[in-house]
C-alpha positions in Angstrom: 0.2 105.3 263.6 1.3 108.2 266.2 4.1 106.8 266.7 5.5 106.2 263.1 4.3 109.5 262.5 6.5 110.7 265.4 9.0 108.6 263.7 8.6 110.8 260.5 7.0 107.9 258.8 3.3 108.7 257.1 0.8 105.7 256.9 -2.9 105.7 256.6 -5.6 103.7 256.3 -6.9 102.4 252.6 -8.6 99.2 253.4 -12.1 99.8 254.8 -14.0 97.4 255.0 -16.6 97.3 252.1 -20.1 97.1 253.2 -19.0 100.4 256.2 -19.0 102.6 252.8 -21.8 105.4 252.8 -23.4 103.6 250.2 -23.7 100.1 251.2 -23.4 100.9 255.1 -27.3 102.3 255.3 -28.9 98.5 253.7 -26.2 96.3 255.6 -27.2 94.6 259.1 -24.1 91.8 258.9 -20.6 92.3 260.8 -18.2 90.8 259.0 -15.8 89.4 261.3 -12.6 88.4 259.2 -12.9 92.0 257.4 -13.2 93.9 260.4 -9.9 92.3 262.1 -8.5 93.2 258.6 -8.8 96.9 259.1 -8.4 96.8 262.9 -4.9 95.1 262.0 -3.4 96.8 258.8 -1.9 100.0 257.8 -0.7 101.2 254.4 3.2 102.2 254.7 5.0 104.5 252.2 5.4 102.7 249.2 5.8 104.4 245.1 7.9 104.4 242.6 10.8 107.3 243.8 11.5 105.2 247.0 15.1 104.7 247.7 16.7 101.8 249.4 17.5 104.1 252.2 14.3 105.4 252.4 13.3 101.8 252.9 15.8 101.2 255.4 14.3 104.0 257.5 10.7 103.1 257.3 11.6 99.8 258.1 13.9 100.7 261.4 11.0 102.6 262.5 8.7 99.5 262.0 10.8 97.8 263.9 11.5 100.0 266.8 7.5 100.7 267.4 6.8 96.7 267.1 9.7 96.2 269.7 9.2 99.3 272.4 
C-alpha cells in the first residue's frame, strides 16, 4: 500500500473479514482461516465510473513495478 501510495495510486482496504466486525467480533471464538488470507492478501484499487484508459494504464504500471521491485 506505501508504496502505491508513493506511486500516487490510493487503495484501501474494503474486505474485512465478517465475524472481526464490532458487532459480531465480541460472541465469535472461530478463526476463519480462508477469510483471514483473504484480507491479508487483497486490496481495493481505484476503480469508478470517470476512469480513463490512461488513468488505468498508470495504476496498472504502478502495479506492476511494486509486484516486480
Amino acid at each position: 500500500m506505501a508504496e502505491l501510495a508513493d506511486l500516487g495510486i490510493g487503495t484501501q482496504v474494503h474486505y474485512i473479514p465478517l465475524y472481526r466486525q464490532p458487532y459480531y467480533r465480541d460472541g465469535c471464538s472461530i478463526d476463519f482461516e480462508g477469510a483471514e488470507t483473504y484480507y491479508k492478501k487483497t486490496l481495493s484499487i481505484p476503480m469508478y465510473y470517470g476512469l480513463t484508459d490512461k488513468d488505468a494504464e498508470t495504476i496498472s504500471a504502478g502495479i506492476r513495478s511494486v509486484i516486480d521491485s
